[in-house]
C-alpha positions in Angstrom: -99.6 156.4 -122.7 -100.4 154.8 -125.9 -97.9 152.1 -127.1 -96.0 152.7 -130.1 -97.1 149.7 -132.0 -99.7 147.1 -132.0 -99.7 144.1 -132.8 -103.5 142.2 -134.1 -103.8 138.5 -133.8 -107.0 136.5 -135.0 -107.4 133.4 -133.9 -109.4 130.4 -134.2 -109.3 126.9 -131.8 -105.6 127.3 -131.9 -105.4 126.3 -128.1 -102.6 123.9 -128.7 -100.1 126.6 -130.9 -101.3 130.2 -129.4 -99.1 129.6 -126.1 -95.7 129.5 -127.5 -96.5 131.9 -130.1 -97.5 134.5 -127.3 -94.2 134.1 -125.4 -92.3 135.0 -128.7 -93.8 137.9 -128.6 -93.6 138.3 -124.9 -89.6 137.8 -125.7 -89.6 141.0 -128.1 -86.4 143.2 -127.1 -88.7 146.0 -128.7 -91.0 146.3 -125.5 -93.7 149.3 -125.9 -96.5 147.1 -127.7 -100.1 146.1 -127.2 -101.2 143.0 -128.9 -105.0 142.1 -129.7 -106.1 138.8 -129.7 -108.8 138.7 -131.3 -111.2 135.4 -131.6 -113.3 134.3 -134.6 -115.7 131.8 -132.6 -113.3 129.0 -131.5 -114.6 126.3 -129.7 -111.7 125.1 -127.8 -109.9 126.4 -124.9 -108.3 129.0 -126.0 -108.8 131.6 -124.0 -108.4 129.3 -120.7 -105.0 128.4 -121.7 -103.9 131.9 -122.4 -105.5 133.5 -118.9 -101.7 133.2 -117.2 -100.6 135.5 -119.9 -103.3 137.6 -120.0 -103.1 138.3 -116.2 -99.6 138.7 -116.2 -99.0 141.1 -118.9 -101.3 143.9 -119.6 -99.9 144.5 -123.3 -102.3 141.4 -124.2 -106.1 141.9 -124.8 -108.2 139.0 -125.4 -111.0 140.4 -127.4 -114.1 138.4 -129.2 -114.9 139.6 -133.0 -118.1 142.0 -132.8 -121.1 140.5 -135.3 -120.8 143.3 -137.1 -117.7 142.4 -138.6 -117.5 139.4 -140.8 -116.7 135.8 -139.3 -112.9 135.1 -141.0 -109.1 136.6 -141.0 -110.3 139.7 -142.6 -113.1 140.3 -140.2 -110.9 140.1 -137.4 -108.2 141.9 -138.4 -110.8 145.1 -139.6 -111.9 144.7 -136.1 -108.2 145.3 -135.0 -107.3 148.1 -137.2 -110.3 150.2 -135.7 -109.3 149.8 -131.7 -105.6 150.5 -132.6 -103.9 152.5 -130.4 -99.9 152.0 -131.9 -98.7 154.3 -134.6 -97.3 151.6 -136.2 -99.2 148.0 -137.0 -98.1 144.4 -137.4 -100.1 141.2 -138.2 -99.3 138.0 -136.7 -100.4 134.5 -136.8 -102.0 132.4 -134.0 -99.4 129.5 -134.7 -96.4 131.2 -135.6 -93.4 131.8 -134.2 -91.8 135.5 -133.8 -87.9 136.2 -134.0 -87.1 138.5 -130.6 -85.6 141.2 -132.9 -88.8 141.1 -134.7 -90.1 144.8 -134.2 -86.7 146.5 -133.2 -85.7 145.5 -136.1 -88.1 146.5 -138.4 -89.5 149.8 -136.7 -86.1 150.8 -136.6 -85.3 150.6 -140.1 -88.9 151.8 -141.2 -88.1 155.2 -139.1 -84.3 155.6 -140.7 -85.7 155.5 -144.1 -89.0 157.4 -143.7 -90.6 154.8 -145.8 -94.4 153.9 -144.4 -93.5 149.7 -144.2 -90.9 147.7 -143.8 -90.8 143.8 -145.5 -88.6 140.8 -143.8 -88.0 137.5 -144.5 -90.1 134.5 -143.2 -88.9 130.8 -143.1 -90.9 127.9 -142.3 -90.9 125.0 -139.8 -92.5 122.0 -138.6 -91.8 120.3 -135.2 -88.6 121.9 -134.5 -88.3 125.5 -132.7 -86.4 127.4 -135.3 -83.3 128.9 -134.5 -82.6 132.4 -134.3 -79.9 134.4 -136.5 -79.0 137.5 -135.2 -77.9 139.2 -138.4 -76.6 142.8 -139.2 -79.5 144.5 -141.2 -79.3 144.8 -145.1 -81.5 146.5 -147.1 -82.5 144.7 -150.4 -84.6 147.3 -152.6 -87.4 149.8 -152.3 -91.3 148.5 -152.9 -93.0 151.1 -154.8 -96.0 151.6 -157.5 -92.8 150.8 -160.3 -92.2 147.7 -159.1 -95.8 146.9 -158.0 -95.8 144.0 -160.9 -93.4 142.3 -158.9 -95.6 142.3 -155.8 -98.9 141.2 -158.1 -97.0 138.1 -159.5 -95.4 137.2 -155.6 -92.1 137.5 -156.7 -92.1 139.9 -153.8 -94.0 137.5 -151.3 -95.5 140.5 -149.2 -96.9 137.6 -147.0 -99.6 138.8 -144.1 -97.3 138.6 -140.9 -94.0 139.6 -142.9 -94.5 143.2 -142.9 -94.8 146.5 -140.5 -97.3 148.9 -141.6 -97.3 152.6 -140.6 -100.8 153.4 -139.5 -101.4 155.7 -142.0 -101.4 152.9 -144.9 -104.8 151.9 -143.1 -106.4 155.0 -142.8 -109.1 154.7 -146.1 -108.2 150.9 -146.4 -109.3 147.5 -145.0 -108.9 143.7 -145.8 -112.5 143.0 -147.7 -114.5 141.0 -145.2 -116.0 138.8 -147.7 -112.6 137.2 -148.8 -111.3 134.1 -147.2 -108.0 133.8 -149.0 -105.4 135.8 -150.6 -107.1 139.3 -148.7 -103.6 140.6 -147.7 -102.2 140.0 -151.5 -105.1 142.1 -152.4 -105.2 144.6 -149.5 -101.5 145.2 -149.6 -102.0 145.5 -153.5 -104.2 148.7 -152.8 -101.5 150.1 -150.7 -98.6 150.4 -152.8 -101.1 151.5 -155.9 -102.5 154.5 -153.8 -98.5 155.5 -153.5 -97.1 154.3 -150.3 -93.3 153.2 -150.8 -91.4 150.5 -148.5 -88.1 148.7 -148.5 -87.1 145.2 -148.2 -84.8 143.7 -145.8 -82.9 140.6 -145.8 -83.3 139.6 -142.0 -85.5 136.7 -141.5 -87.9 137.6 -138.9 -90.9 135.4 -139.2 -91.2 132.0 -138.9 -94.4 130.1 -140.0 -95.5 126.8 -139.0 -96.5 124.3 -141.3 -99.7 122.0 -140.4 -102.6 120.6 -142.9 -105.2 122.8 -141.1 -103.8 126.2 -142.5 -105.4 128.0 -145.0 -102.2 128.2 -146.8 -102.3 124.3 -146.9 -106.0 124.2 -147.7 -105.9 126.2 -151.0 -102.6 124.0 -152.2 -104.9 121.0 -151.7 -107.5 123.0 -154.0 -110.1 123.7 -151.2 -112.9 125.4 -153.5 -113.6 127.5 -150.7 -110.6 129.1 -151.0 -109.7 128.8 -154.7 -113.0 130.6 -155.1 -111.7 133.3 -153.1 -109.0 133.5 -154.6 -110.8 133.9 -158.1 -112.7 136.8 -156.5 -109.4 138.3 -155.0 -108.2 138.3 -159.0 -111.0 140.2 -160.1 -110.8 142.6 -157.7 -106.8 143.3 -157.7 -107.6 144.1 -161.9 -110.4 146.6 -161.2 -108.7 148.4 -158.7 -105.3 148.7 -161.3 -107.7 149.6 -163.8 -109.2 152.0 -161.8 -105.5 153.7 -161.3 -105.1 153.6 -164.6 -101.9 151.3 -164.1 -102.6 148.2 -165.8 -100.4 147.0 -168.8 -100.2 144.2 -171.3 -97.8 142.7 -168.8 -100.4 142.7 -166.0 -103.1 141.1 -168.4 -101.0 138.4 -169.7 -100.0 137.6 -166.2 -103.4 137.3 -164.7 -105.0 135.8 -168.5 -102.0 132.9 -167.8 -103.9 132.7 -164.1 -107.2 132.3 -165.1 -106.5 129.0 -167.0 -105.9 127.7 -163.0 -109.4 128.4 -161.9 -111.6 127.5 -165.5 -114.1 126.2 -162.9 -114.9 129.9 -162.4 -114.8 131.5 -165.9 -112.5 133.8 -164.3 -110.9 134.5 -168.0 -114.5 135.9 -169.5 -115.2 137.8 -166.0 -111.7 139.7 -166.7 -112.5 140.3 -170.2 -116.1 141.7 -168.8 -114.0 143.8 -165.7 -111.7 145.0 -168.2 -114.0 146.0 -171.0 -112.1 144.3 -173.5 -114.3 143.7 -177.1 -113.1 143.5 -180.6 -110.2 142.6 -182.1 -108.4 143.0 -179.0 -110.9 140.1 -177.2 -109.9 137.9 -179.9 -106.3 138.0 -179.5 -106.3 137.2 -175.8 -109.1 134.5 -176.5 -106.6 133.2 -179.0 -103.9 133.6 -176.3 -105.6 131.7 -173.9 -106.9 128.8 -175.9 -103.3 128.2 -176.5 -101.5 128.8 -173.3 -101.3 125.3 -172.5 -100.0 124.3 -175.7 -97.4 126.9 -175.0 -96.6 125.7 -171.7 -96.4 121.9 -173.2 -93.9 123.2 -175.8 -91.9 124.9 -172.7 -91.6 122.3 -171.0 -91.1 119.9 -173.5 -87.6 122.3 -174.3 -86.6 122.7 -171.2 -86.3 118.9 -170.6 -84.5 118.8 -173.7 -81.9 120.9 -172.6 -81.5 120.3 -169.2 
């Protein structure tokens, strides 16, 4: 029989992390999963330090990304979305550790209120294995296209291993392959504009590790790499609002005020270009971007003043 959800894992030379974060999910009090894990070309030894597991539990597949998917995250996880077997699908890190109540938790509220994803709470660690709160389930608020500003600015951090997807949210979508940072923000972007609806809860279910050789932790130390991509994420998040018909003065002023972070990239003339923007109307954002950082001086300038 088919397991009820399935759980995708790409991974890269993570030999000395993958082991504990595969007995978290081994120690899931939800039980009827399969979990791919699915490798992106890692050298290390991987794959010979997770053969116990492998032999011992069935639910585990240790799979190598086909060539005709794209080498990176996005790649991988396409690769997973296409051999799922689970109704229900869950992303996971390859360094990571997963609270047991993980996918009881979350399945069980997704099914209760018919929503197609459910969205918990992550907290991060370092050395220490974090502890585990076993917490009486509270939902927080619904995640739909009228709050969908609130997911584009992250004030609703829909991060990629902090949310269970019905299967039917993938159906006519995929990360883009060419992406190496950001892809979820923009994936999960595409969701919630095509109409899917999910709730929020306030049970912490995720815990991510924090190390220098994340991608996280590359594009805070301004790897171009992935500053460039996510530039390119930008660009694409606008035309697809556009193309809904759903972006506002508030989107654009958000995402004008972002592209004085990545100059590098003329990312502010490649949305007035995306956007079709000419005319008076041009001038008045060029106006409003020339000056944003005279505006953020004067801000910030206040706020020590009052403070």
């Amino acid at each position: 029989m088919k397991p009820q959800v399935t759980i995708i894992m790409a991974t890269y030379n993570r030999a000395h992390f993958i082991v504990e974060t595969l007995h978290s999910i081994q120690q899931q009090t939800f039980q009827d999963w399969e979990c791919f894990i699915i490798d992106d070309g890692g050298t290390d030894n991987t794959q010979e330090v997770i053969a116990p597991i492998l032999e011992q539990d069935s639910r585990f597949q240790f799979l190598k990304r086909p060539d005709s998917y794209q080498k990176g995250l996005p790649g991988c996880r396409n690769f997973g979305l296409d051999k799922a077997q689970g109704d229900f699908i869950i992303f996971f890190d390859d360094d990571d550790i997963i609270h047991p109540d993980n996918l009881k938790t979350s399945l069980s509220v997704l099914l209760e209120e018919q929503v197609a994803f459910c969205h918990y709470q992550k907290k991060s660690f370092e050395q220490d294995k974090p502890e585990f709160k076993f917490e009486k389930c509270k939902i927080l608020q619904k995640i739909n296209v009228d709050n969908l500003y609130d997911v584009v600015t992250q004030q609703i951090g829909l991060a990629s291993c902090t949310v269970l997807w019905d299967k039917k949210c993938f159906k006519t979508i995929r990360f883009k392959e060419e992406l190496l940072y950001a892809e979820e923000w923009e994936c999960y972007i595409r969701i919630i504009s095509s109409g899917f609806e999910g709730v929020i809860i306030s049970n912490t279910l995720y815990f991510n590790r924090k190390h220098p050789n994340s991608n996280t932790a590359e594009f805070y130390s301004n790897n171009p790499i992935r500053k460039k991509s996510k530039s390119d994420t930008i660009l694409l998040v606008i035309s697809n609002l556009k193309d809904k018909k759903i972006i506002t003065n508030q989107f654009l002023r958000h995402f004008i005020q972002m592209a004085y972070d990545y100059k590098e990239f003329n990312l502010f003339a490649s949305i007035i270009t995306t956007l079709e923007i000419s005319g008076f109307i041009k001038l008045k954002w060029q106006v409003f971007y020339v000056f944003f950082p005279v505006r953020l001086y004067l801000y910030s300038l206040k706020k020590k003043m009052f403070s």
